[in-house]
C-alpha positions as CSV (number, residue, x, y, z in Angstrom):
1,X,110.1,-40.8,218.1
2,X,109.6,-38.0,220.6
3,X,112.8,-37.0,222.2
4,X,111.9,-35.4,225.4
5,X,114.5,-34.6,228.9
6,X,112.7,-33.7,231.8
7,X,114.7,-32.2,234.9
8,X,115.1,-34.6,238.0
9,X,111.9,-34.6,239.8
10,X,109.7,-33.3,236.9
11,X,109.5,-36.8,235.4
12,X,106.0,-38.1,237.1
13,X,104.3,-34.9,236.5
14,X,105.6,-34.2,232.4
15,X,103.2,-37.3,231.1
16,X,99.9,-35.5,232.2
17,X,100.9,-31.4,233.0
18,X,103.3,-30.6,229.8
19,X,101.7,-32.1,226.9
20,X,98.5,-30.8,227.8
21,X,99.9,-27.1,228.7
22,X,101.9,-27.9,225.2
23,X,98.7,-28.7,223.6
24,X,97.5,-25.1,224.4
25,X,100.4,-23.5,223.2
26,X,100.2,-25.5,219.7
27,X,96.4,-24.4,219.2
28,X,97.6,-20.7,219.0
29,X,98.4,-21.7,215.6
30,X,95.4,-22.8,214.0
31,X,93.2,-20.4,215.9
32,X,95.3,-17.4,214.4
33,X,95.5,-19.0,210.4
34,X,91.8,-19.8,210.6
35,X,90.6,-16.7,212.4
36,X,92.7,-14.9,210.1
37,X,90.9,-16.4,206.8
38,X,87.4,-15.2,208.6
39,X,88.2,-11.8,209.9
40,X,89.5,-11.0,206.9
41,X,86.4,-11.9,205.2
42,X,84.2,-9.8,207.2
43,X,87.0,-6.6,206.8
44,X,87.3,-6.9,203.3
45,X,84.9,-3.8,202.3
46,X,86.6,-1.7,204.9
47,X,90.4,-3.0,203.6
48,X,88.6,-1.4,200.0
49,X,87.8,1.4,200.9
50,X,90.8,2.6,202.6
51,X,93.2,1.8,200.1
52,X,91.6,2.4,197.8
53,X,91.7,-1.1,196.1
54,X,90.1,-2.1,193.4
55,X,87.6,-5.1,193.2
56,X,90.3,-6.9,191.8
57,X,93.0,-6.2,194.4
58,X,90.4,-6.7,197.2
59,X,90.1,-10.3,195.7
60,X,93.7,-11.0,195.8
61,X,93.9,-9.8,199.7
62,X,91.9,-12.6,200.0
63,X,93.0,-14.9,197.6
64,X,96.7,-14.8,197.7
65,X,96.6,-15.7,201.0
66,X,94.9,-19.3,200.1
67,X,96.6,-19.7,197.4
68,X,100.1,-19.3,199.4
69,X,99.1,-21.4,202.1
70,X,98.2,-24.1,200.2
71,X,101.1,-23.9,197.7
72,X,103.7,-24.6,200.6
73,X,101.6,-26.6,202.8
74,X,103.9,-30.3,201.7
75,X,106.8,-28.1,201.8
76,X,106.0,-26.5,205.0
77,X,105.3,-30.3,206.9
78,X,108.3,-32.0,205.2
79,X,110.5,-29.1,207.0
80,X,108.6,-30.2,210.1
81,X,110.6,-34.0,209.6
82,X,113.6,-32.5,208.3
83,X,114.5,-29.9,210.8
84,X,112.3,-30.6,213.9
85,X,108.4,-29.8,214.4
86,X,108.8,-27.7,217.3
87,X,111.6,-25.4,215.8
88,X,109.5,-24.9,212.6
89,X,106.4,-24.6,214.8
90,X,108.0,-21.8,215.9
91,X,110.0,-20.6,213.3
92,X,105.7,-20.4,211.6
93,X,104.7,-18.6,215.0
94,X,107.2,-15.2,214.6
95,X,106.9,-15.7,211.0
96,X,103.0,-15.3,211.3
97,X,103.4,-12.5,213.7
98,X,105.6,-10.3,211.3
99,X,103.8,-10.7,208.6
100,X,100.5,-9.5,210.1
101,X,102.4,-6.5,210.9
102,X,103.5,-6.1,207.4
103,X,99.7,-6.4,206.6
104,X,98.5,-4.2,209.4
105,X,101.2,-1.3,208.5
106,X,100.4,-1.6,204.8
107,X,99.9,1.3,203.0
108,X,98.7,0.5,199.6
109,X,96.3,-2.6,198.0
110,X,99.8,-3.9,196.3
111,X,101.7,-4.3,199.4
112,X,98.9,-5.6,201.3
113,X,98.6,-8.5,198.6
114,X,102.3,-8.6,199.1
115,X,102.5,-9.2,202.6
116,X,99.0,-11.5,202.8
117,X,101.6,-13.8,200.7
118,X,103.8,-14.3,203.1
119,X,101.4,-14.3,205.7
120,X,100.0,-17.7,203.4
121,X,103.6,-18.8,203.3
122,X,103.9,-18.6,207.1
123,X,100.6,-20.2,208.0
124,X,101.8,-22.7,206.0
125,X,105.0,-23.8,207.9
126,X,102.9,-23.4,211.2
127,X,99.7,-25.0,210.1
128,X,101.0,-28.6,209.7
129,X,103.6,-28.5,212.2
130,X,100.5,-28.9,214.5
131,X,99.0,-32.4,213.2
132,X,102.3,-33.2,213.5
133,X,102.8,-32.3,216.9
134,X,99.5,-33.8,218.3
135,X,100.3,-37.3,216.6
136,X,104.1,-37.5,218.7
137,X,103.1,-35.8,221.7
138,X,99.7,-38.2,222.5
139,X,101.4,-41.8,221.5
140,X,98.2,-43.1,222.9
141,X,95.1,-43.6,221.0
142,X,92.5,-41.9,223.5
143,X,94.7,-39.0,224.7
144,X,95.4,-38.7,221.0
145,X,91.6,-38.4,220.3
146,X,91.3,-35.7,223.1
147,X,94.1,-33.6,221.8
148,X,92.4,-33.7,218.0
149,X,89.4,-33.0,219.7
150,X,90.5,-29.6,221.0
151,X,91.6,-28.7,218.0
152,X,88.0,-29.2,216.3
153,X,86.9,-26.5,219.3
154,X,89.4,-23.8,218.5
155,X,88.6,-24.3,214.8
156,X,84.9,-23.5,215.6
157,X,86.2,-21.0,218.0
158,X,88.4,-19.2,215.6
159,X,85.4,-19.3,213.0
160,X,83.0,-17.8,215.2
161,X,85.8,-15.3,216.7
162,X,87.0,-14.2,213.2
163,X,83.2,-13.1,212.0
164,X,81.9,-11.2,215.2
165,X,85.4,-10.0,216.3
166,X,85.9,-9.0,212.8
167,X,82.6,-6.9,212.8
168,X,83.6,-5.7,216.1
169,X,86.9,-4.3,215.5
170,X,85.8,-2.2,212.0
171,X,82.8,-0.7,213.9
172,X,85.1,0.2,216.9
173,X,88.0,2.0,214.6
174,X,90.3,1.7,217.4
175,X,92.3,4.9,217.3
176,X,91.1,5.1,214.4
177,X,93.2,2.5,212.4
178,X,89.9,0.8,211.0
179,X,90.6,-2.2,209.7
180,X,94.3,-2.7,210.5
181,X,93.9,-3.6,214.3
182,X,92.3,-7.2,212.4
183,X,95.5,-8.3,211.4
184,X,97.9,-6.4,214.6
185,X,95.9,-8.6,217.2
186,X,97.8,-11.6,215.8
187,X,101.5,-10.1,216.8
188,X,100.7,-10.8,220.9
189,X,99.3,-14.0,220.1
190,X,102.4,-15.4,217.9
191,X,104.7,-14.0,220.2
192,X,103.8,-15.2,223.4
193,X,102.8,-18.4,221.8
194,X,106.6,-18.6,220.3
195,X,107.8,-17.4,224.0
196,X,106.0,-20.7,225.4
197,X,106.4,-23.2,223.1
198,X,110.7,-24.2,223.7
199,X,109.2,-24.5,227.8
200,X,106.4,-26.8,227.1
201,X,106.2,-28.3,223.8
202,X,109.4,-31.2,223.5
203,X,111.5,-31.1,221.6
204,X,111.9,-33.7,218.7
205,X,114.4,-36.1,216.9
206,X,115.4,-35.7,213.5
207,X,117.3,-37.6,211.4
208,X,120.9,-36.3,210.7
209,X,122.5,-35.7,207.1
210,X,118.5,-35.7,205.3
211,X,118.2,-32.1,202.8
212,X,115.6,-30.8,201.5
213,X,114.1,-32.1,198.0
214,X,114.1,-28.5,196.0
215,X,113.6,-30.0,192.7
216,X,109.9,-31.6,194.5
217,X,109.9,-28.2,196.6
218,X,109.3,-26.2,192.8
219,X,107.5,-29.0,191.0
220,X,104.8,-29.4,193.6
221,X,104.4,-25.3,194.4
222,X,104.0,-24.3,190.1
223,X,102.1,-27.5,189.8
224,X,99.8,-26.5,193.0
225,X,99.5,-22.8,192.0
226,X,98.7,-23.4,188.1
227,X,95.4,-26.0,189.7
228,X,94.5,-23.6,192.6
229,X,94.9,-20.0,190.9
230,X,92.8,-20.4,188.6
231,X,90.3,-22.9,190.5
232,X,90.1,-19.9,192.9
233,X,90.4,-16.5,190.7
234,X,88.7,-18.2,187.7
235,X,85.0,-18.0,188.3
236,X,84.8,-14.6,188.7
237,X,86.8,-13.5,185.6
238,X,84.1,-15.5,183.8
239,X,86.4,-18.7,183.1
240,X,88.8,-17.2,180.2
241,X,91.4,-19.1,178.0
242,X,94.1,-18.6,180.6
243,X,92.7,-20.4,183.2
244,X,91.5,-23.3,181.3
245,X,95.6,-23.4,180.3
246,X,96.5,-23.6,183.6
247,X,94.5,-26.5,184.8
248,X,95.7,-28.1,181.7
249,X,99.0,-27.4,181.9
250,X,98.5,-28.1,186.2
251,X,98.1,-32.1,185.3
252,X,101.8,-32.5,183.1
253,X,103.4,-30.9,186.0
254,X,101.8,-32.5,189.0
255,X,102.3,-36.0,187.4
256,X,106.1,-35.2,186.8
257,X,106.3,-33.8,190.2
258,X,104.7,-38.0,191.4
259,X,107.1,-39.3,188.9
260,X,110.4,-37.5,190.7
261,X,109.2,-38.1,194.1
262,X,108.9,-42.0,193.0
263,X,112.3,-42.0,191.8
264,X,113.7,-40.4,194.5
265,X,111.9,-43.0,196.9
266,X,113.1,-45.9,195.0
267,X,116.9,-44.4,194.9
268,X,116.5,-44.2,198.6
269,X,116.7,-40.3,198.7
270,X,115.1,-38.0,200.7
271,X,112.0,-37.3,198.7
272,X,109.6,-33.9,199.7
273,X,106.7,-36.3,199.5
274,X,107.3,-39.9,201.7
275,X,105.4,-42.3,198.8
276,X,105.6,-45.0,201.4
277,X,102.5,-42.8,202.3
278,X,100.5,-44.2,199.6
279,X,100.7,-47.6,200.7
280,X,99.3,-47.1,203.7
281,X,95.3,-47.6,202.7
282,X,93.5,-45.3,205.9
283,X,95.9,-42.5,204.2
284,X,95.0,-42.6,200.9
285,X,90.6,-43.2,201.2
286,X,91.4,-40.7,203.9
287,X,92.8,-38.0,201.4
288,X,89.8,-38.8,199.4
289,X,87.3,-38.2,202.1
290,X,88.7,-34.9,203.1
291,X,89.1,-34.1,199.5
292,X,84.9,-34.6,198.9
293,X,84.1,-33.1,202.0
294,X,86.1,-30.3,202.5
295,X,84.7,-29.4,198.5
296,X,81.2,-29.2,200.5
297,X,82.2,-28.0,203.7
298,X,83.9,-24.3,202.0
299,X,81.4,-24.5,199.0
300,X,78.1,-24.4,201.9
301,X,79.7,-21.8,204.2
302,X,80.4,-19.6,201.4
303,X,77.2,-19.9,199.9
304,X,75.7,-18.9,203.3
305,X,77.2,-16.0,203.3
306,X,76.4,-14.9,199.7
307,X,73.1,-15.4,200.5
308,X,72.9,-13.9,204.2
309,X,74.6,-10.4,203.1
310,X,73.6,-10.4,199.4
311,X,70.4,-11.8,199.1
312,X,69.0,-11.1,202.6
313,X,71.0,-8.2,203.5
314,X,72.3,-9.0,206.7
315,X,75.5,-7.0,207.7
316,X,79.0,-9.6,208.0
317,X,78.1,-9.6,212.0
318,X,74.5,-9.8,211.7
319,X,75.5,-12.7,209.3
320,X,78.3,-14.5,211.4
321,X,75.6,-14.4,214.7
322,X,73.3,-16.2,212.7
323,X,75.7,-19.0,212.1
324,X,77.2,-18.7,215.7
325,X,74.9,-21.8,216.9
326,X,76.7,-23.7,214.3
327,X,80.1,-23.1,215.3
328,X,79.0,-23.5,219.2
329,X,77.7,-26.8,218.1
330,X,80.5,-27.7,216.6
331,X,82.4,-27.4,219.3
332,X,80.4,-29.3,221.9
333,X,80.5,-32.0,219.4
334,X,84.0,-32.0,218.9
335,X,84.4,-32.7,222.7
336,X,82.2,-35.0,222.8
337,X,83.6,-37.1,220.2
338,X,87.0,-36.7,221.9
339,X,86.0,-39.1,224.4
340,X,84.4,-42.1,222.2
341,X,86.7,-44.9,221.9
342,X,89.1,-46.2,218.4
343,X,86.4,-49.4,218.1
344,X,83.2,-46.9,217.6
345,X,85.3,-44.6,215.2
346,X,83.4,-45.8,212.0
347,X,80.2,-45.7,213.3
348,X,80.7,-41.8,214.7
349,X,82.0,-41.0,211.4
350,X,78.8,-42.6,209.6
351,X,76.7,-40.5,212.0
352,X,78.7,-37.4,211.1
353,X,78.3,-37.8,207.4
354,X,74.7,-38.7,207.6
355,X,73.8,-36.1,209.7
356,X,75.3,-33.0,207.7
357,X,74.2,-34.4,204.3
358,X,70.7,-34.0,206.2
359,X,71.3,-30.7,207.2
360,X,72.4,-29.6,204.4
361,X,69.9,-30.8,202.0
362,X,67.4,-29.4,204.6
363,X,69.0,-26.3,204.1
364,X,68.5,-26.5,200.3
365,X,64.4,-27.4,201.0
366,X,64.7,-24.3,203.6
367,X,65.4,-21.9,201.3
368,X,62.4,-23.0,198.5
369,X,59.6,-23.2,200.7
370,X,60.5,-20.7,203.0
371,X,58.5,-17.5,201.7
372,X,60.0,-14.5,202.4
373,X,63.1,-16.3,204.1
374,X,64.9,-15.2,206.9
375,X,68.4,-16.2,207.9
376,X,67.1,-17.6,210.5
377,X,65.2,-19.8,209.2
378,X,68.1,-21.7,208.3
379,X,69.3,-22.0,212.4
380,X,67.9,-26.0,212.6
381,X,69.6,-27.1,209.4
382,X,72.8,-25.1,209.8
383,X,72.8,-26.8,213.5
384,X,72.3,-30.4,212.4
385,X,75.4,-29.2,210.1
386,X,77.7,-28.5,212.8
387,X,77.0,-31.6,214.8
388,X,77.6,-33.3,211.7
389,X,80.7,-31.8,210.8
390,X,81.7,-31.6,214.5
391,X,81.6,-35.9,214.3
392,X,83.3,-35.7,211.3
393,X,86.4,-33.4,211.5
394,X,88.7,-34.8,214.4
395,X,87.9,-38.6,214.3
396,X,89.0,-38.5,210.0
397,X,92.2,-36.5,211.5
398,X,92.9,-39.2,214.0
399,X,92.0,-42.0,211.7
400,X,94.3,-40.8,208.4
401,X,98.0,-39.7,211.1
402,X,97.0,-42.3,213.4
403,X,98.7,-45.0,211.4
404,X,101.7,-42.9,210.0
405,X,105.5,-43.7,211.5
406,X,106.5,-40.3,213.3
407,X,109.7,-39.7,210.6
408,X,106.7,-39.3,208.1
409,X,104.3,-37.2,210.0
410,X,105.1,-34.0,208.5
411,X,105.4,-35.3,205.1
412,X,101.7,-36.5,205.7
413,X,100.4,-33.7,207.6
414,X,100.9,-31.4,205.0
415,X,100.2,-33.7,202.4
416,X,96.7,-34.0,204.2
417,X,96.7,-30.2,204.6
418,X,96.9,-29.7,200.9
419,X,94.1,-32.1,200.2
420,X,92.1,-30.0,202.1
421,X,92.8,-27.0,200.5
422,X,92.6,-28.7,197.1
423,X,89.1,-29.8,198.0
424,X,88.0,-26.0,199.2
425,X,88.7,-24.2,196.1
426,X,87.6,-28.0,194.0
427,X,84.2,-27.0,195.5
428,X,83.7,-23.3,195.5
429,X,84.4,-23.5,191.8
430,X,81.8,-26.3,191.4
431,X,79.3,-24.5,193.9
432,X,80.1,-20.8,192.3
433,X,79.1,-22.4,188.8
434,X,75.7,-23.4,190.5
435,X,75.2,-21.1,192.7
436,X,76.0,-18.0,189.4
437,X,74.0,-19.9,186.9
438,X,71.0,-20.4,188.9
439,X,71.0,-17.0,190.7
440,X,71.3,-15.2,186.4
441,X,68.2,-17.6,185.6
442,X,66.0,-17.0,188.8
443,X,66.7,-13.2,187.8
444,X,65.7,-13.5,184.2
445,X,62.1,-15.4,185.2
446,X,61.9,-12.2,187.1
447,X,62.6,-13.5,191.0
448,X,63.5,-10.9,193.3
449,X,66.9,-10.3,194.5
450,X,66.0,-12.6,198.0
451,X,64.2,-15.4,195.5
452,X,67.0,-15.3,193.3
453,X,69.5,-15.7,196.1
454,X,67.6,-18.2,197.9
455,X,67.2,-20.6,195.3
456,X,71.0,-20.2,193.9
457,X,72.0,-21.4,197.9
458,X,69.9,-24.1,198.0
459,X,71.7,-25.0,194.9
460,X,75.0,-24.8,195.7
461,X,73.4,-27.0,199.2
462,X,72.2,-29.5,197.4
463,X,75.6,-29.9,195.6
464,X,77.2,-29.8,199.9
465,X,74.5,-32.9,200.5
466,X,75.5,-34.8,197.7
467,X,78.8,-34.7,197.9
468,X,77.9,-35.2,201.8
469,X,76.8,-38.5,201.1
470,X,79.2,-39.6,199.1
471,X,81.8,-39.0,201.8
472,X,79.3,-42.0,203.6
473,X,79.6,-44.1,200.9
474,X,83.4,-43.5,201.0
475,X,84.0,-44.8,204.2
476,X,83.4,-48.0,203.8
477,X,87.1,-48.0,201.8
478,X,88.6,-46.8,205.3
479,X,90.2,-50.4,206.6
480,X,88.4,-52.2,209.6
481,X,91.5,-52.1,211.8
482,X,92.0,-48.4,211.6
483,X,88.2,-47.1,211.1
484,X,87.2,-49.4,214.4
């Protein structure tokens, strides 16, 4: 449990005025890592061109910060139950801060990969920390709700922020650094943020004498990286025989890596996985929800944005204002939703899947008809998206940590982190095969470049809707007492 002193006096105002001033200290977090993923994105030519990078390195400035981040994600929230959330929390916060620096003072494409690693491995021990946080600090179910709801706002905040800002702070070429003030801006941020958080985020118990499973720590991060690495660098090298071995040779090495954890539970050890998690049933058809839809949440945005800049020729800000509404949506929702009560939980999260399966398969019939097509065009089905999503997002969060016992919370959080990630780079593989096999065909029946792009998105859409509606289908295995 929460272990939390409070000076003599303080006590009546802590319960309302600290967690929530603690709540907007822990939301730096996320708003930096997922802002970071999006400005990035939109810098990426710039990053290029000044180092001279080749399309291969630009790739892996992206890339290796995914692939980090979700690598150390179990390891990163088992540290948050080992050596206390708030310490790691910050520990993440300076480590986050450095790192963009290292990024930001780079001077060639190698030691920018280099230090977009760490960055990935920082993000990682900050990330879950704050599912962690949320789920001790708001014991009860509706403040809880509210917390989890915030968060879904400074996601879409951070998503919205990283495209325009992004766009913003190329053009500008402040002092003329170019692209590097996109990763400098985070330094202020993580500092401050690691300044507030001993004065208003609690501090937590941990259990004495408990070490860290280092056997589970290398099992799960070669097992991770030989699924994800090539999942996400495969496509584009055209699927050759190394990658197919390493998803092979990714399944041997993951089911070892169950195997050890379950003996180490059984022995009574302290395992880097908690496999009491698996018994608990909202956990596990929770991990299965987010792993379907986060495949078609990353697979659809992505998509977009192939088709906004390279089919319709829309500049990354031109591109990121289109899909602003979303976002905006997104976050209206996610208040919203904060305040609906644990009994109507399963009948939001129906609405939420049912509405973005219709958006996004309205997208797909968007894109054929429309004739030429605009990006805007797509504004009414990308906004049914967002409210969708937005229903979606924070009442699955609360439903899979509601449940969970606090000494597990970390062990779960990144557990549920990683399923996330899994599901990102399960989709944008699945989607980039659609989305590259229908754009080479629409080309070859002698489509234009817009055609051809247009009906690739739709698609890679249709794939989103699908696997949309399965995530409605999958909630009926959520149990009744934790769904309503």
């Amino acid at each position: 449990m929460t272990d939390v002193t409070y000076p003599a006096g303080a006590a009546r105002r802590s319960p309302v005025a600290r967690p929530w001033l603690g709540l907007a200290v822990m939301l730096a977090g996320p708003f930096m890592t997922v802002m970071d993923v999006m400005i990035v994105n939109v810098a990426i030519p710039s990053i290029r061109l000044g180092l001279g990078a080749s399309y291969a390195e630009a790739e892996l400035v992206v890339a290796g910060y995914s692939l980090a981040y979700a690598v150390a994600l179990i390891t990163g929230g088992r540290l948050g139950d080992l050596r206390g959330r708030r310490r790691m929390f910050v520990i993440g916060l300076l480590g986050f801060a450095l790192t963009s620096a290292l990024c930001g003072l780079a001077t060639s494409a190698q030691t920018l990969i280099l230090a977009r690693l760490l960055q990935g491995g920082a993000a990682a021990l900050l990330f879950p920390q704050v599912f962690s946080l949320i789920r001790v600090t708001f014991p009860e179910p509706r403040d809880c709700a509210k917390a989890f709801a915030a968060l879904g706002v400074v996601l879409g905040l951070a998503a919205v922020a990283g495209q325009v800002l992004g766009g913003i702070l190329v053009a500008a070429d402040l002092w003329g650094l170019s692209w590097r003030p996109i990763f400098l801006l985070n330094i202020p941020i993580g500092v401050l943020a690691a300044i507030a958080a001993p004065r208003l985020i609690p501090a937590d118990q941990v259990a004495p004498g408990q070490r860290l499973d280092v056997a589970g720590v290398i099992l799960s991060a070669l097992g991770l990286g030989l699924l994800l690495y090539p999942l996400i660098e495969g496509r584009e090298a055209g699927w050759p025989a190394w990658s197919l071995a390493m998803l092979a040779a990714a399944l041997p090495v993951l089911a070892l890596f169950a195997w050890h954890q379950h003996g180490r539970s059984r022995r009574g050890a302290s395992p880097l996985l908690q496999m009491a998690l698996f018994r608990d049933r909202a956990f596990v058809a929770g991990g299965l929800l987010s792993l379907v839809f986060y495949s078609t949440m990353n697979s659809f945005y992505l998509a977009y944005a192939f088709l906004a800049q390279s089919g319709l020729g829309r500049s990354p800000l031109a591109a990121g204002l289109v899909f602003a509404p979303t976002a905006i949506v997104f976050m209206i929702t996610s208040i919203a939703v904060g305040r609906i009560g644990p009994e109507h939980r399963r009948a939001v999260l129906m609405a939420g899947a049912a509405l973005a399966s219709l958006g996004e398969f309205a997208a797909a019939a968007t894109a054929l008809v429309a004739a030429p097509l605009q990006a805007e065009a797509l504004i009414p089905a990308l906004l049914l998206v967002g409210v969708g999503q937005g229903l979606l997002i924070t009442p699955l969060l609360n439903t899979v940590l509601g449940g969970i016992r606090d000494g597990h919370i970390g062990s779960a959080s990144g557990m549920l982190s990683t399923v996330q990630q899994v599901g990102g780079a399960f989709g944008v593989a699945i989607a980039g095969i659609l989305f590259a096999a229908v754009l080479e065909g629409s080309r070859a029946a002698g489509l234009g470049e817009a055609t051809a792009y247009a009906h690739a998105f739709a698609a890679a859409a249709f794939y989103a809707g699908t696997g949309t509606l399965a995530v409605l289908g999958l909630l009926f295995a959520l149990p009744e007492g934790k769904a309503d």
